[in-house]
N, C-alpha and C positions, 0 to 999 in steps of 0.2 A: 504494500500500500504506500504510494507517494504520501510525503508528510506536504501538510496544506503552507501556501505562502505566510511568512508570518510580520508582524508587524513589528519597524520599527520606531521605538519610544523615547525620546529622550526629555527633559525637564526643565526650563528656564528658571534658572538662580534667582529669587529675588527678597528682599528683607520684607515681612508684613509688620512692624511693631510702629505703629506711626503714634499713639498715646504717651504723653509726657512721662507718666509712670516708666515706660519702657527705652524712652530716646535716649534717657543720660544712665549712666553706669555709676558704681558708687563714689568714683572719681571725680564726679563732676563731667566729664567729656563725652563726645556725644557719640551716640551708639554704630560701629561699626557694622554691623549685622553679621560678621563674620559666625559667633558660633553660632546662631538661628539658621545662616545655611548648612554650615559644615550639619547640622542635626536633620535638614531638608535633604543633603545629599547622602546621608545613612537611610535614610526614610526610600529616598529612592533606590537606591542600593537595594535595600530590604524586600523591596518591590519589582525587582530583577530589572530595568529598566536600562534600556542602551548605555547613555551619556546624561549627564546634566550637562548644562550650557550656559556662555554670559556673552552677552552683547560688549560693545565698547562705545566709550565716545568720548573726541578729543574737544569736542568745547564743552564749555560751562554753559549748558542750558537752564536759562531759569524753571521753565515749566518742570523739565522732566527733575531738579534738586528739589522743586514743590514736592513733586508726585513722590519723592525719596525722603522728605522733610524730616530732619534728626538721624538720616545714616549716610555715612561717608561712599560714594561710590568710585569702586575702588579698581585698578588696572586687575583686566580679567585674567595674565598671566600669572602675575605676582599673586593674583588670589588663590588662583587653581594648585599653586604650591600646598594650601591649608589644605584643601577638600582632600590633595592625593593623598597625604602621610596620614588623614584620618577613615580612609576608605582600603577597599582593599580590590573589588573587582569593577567596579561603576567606568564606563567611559568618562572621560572631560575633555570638555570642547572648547576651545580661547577662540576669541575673535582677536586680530594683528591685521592691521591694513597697510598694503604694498605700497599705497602713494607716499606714505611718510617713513617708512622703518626701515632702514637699510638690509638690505638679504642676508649680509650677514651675521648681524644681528638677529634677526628672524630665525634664520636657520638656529643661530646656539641657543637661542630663548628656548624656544619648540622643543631643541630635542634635550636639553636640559630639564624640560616640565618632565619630556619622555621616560629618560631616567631617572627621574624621582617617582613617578605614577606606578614605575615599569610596563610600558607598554599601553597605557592607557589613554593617549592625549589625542584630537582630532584640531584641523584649524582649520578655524571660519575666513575662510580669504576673502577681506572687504577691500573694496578701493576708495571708500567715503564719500560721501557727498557734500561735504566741508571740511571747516577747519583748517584750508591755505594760511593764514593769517597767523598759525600758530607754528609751522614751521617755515616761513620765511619766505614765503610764494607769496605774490599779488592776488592771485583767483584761482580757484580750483579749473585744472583742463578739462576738456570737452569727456562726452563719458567714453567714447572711442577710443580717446589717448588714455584713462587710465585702466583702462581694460588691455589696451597695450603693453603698457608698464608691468598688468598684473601677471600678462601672461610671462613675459619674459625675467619677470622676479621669482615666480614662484617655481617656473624650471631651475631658475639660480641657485633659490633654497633648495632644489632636489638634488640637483647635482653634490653641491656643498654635504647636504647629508650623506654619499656615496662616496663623496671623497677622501670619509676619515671610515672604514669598515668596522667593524664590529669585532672582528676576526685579530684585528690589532693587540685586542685585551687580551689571546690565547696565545701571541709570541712567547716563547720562553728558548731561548738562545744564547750563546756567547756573545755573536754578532747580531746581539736585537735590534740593536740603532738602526745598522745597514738594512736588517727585513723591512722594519718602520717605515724606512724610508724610502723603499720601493713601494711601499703599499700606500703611502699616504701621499699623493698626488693634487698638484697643483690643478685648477679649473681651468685657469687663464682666460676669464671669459671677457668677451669686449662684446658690450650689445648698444642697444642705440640710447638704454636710460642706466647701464652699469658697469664696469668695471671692475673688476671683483679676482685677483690671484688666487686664492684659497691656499692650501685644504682648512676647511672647519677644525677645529682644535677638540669640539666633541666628538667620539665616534656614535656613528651611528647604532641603535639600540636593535637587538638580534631580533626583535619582532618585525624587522621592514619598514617601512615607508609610512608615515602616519596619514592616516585616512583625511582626503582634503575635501570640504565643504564649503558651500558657496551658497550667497544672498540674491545676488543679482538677479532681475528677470526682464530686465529691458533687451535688446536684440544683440549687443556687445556680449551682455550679461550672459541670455543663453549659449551664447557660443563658447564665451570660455567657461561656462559650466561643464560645457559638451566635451569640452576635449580634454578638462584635468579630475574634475569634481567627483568623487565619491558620491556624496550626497550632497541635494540643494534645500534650504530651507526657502519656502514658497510664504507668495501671500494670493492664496484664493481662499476669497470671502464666501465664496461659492460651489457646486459640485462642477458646475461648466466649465470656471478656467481651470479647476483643477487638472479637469481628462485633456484638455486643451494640452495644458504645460506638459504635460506628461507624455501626451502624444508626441509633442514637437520636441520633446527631451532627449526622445528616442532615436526620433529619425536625425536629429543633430548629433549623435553619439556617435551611430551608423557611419552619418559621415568621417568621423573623425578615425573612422576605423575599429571602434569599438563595440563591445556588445550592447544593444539596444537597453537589457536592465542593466546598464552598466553604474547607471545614476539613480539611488533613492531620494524620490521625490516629496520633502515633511513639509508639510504645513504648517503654520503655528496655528497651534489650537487654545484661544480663550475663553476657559469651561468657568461655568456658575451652575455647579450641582446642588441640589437641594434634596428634602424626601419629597415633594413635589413641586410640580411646574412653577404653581405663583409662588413656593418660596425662593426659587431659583430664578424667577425674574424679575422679583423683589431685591436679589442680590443684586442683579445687574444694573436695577434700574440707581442703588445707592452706590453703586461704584461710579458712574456717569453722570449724579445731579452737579455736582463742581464743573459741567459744561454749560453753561449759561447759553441762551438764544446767541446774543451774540458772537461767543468763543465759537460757536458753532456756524454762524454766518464767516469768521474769519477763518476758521479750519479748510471749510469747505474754497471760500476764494483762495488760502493757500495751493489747494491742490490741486483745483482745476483753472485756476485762473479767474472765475465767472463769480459777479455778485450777483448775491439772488436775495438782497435785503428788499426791491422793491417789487419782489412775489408776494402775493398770499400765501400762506401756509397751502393751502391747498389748491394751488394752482400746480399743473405738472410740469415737469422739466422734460424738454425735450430735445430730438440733435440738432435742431436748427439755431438753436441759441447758442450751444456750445460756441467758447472760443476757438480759434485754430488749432490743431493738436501738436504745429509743433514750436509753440510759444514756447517763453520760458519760467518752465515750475521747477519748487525742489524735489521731485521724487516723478518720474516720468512714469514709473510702472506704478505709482499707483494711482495717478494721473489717467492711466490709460484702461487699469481696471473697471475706475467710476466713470469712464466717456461708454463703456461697454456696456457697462448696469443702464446706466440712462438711455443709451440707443436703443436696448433691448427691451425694456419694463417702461421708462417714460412715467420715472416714479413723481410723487408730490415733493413740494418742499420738505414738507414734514418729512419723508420719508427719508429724502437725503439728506436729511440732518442726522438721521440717525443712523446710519450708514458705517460700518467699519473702518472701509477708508475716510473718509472723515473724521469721526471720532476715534480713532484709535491707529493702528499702522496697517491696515486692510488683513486682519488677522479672521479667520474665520473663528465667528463668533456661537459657543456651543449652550444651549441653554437649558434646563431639565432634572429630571431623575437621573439614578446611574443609569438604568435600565434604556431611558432615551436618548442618553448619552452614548452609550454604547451601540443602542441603534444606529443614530449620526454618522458613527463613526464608521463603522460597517458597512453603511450605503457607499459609502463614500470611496473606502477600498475596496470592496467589490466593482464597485462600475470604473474601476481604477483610474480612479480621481489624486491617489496617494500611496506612498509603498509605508506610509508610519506619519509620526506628526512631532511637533513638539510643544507639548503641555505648558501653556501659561494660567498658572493658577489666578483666578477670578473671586473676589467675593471674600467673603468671613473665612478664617479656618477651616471652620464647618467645609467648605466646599471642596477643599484639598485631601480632607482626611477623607470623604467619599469616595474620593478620584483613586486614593490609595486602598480604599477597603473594601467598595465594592467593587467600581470601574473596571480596575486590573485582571481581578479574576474571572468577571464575563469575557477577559479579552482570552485567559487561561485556558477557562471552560470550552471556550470554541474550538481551540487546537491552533488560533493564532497567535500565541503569545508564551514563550517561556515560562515553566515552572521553575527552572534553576537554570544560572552559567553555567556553560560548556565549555569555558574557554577563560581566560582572564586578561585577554588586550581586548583593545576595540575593534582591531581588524577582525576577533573572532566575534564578538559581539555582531558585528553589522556581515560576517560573510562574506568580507573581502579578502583578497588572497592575489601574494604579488603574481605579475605578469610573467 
């Protein structure tokens, strides 16, 4: 009997303790959230799940230090140090972006996490959407040039890992220096954005190549998805673009030479479990009152460019109104998500207020019992909309500890989901296995 396709799970890091009681420590200093994850990422652990995961970001956003109000938010690499030495099989996933960190840097950070996890680290390869200003550019390039740069950084950082073996650490010789040093080889790369001699000073970790992941989903985006990514985290707020991206994921893979599932396709998933409907969309609805009418009239002109303060609420949005598509926003895919919603449905104001991509970062939004919960999510990989997702906890506690008590085990019970590790990297986790 073939075993059925199974899903994979991973879990976005984040501190919940925003009450004064909970911000400051007995120190007076304000609350890290370090051990409330390090105890989220046992939790998930506990719960057989892929990886957990942390975003990155190099400017100081007001909104998002609101939304964090009382914890320090802190570099995903340096943090992922904590989770490893207090974990023992769990993947961890850093985001590190190619426009600003030198390759070589990149490279010893990564495989430094590696060796400390042993074999457990994944990297979220972003190229940013800002933040020039903080290392010494005028304005961030076009997104073609930094999907340029990413491609040709991130072979950099492969190479660099191959150039210091593994195999190093089992010389034992008279003449060690002289094997060393046949085996540890310069890169000498000259590209159009690097310069780089090598060899890496770390050697690379006997589990191979760390699993590479990617955000992008604009048409740069997919492509260098296609030709390096392991796995992509998506934003389909919907089951359409989901089979969409997936579809075109495939046949761009193809291209590149690769096996069609070469790439697992995650969603992020923004769950508000309850033990029923209206208490789970009770949660959601007190997670999202701090959007005021107008935070939400600017969200929306954020993203698509277009005021719609002088609509009624219930007047429709339709494509004729839209601005140009290829004006300039900050986030074109998800820009091009809501130009899709609207062409397609030709919802109300209202409705577009209340929209994903607008109020939030086009994350598909999950609302329910575990039991509908787990429905969702099954429609979803069945009509293969997704190969797995990655869990953004929503709501009270309450709603996590569901996701972990019940959620899990329907995904068990089905036969798509781990009862135990099999393995103890992530490569074995996700099924990937070098070329």
């Amino acid at each position: 009997m073939s075993l059925k396709k199974q899903l994979c799970i991973g879990l976005t890091l984040s501190s919940s303790k925003k009450d004064k009681e909970n911000m400051q420590m007995d120190d007076n200093k304000f609350y890290s959230g370090i051990e409330e994850q390090i105890e989220l990422a046992k939790r998930a652990e506990k719960a057989k799940l892929d990886f957990v995961f942390k975003a990155d970001y190099l400017v100081a956003h007001p909104d998002l230090i609101a939304r964090n109000r009382g914890s320090v938010i802190l570099d995903p690499t340096l943090f992922f140090t904590a989770i490893a030495r207090e974990t023992k099989k769990i993947g961890v996933v850093t985001t590190a972006s190619t426009s600003f960190n030198p390759p070589y840097i990149l490279a010893r950070q990564l495989q430094s996490l590696n060796w400390i996890s042993n074999g457990r680290v994944g990297w979220n390869i972003v190229t940013s959407i800002e933040g020039a200003e903080n290392f010494g550019n005028e304005k961030m390039p076009a997104s073609e040039e930094r999907y340029a740069k990413a491609a040709e950084c991130t072979e950099l950082v492969k190479k660099l890992w191959k150039s210091h073996p593994y195999e190093v650490l089992e010389v034992d010789s008279a003449d060690a220096a002289e094997v060393i040093r046949e085996m540890i080889q310069p890169i000498d790369h000259e590209g159009n954005f690097f310069h780089v001699k090598g060899p890496l000073n770390v050697p690379e970790h006997f589990s191979g190549t760390m699993p590479l992941f990617q955000a992008g989903a604009s048409e740069s985006g997919r492509n260098f998805a296609a030709s390096v990514a392991d796995a992509i985290f998506a934003a389909t707020p919907d089951i359409e673009s989901g089979i969409e991206l997936c579809k075109d994921l495939k046949e761009r893979a193809q291209g590149h030479g690769r096996q069609p599932d070469a790439i697992r396709v995650l969603p992020g998933l923004y769950f508000f479990i309850g033990d029923t409907y209206e208490e789970a969309q009770e949660m959601y609805r007190q997670a999202n009152q701090h959007l005021t009418i107008e935070r939400r009239y600017a969200l929306a002109e954020m993203v698509l460019g277009l005021n719609l303060r002088e609509l009624a609420l219930n007047e429709k949005v339709t494509a004729n109104i839209l601005p140009d598509a290829d004006q300039a926003v900050r986030s074109k895919t998800h820009a091009d998500l809501l130009r899709r919603f609207i062409i397609k449905n030709e919802p109300t104001v209202e409705q577009l207020l209340e929209r994903p991509e607008v109020i939030g970062s086009s994350h598909w939004v999950a609302i329910g019992t575990p039991q509908e919960i787990f429905q969702q999510i099954m429609e979803r990989f069945e009509a293969g909309a997704l190969d797995g997702f990655i869990a953004i906890p929503g709501g009270p506690p309450k709603s996590l500890d569901l996701f972990f008590s019940d959620v899990i085990p329907l995904f068990v019970e089905a036969g798509v989901f781990r009862k135990d590790y099999v393995g103890s990297t992530l490569r074995e986790h996700l099924g990937i296995f070098e070329a």
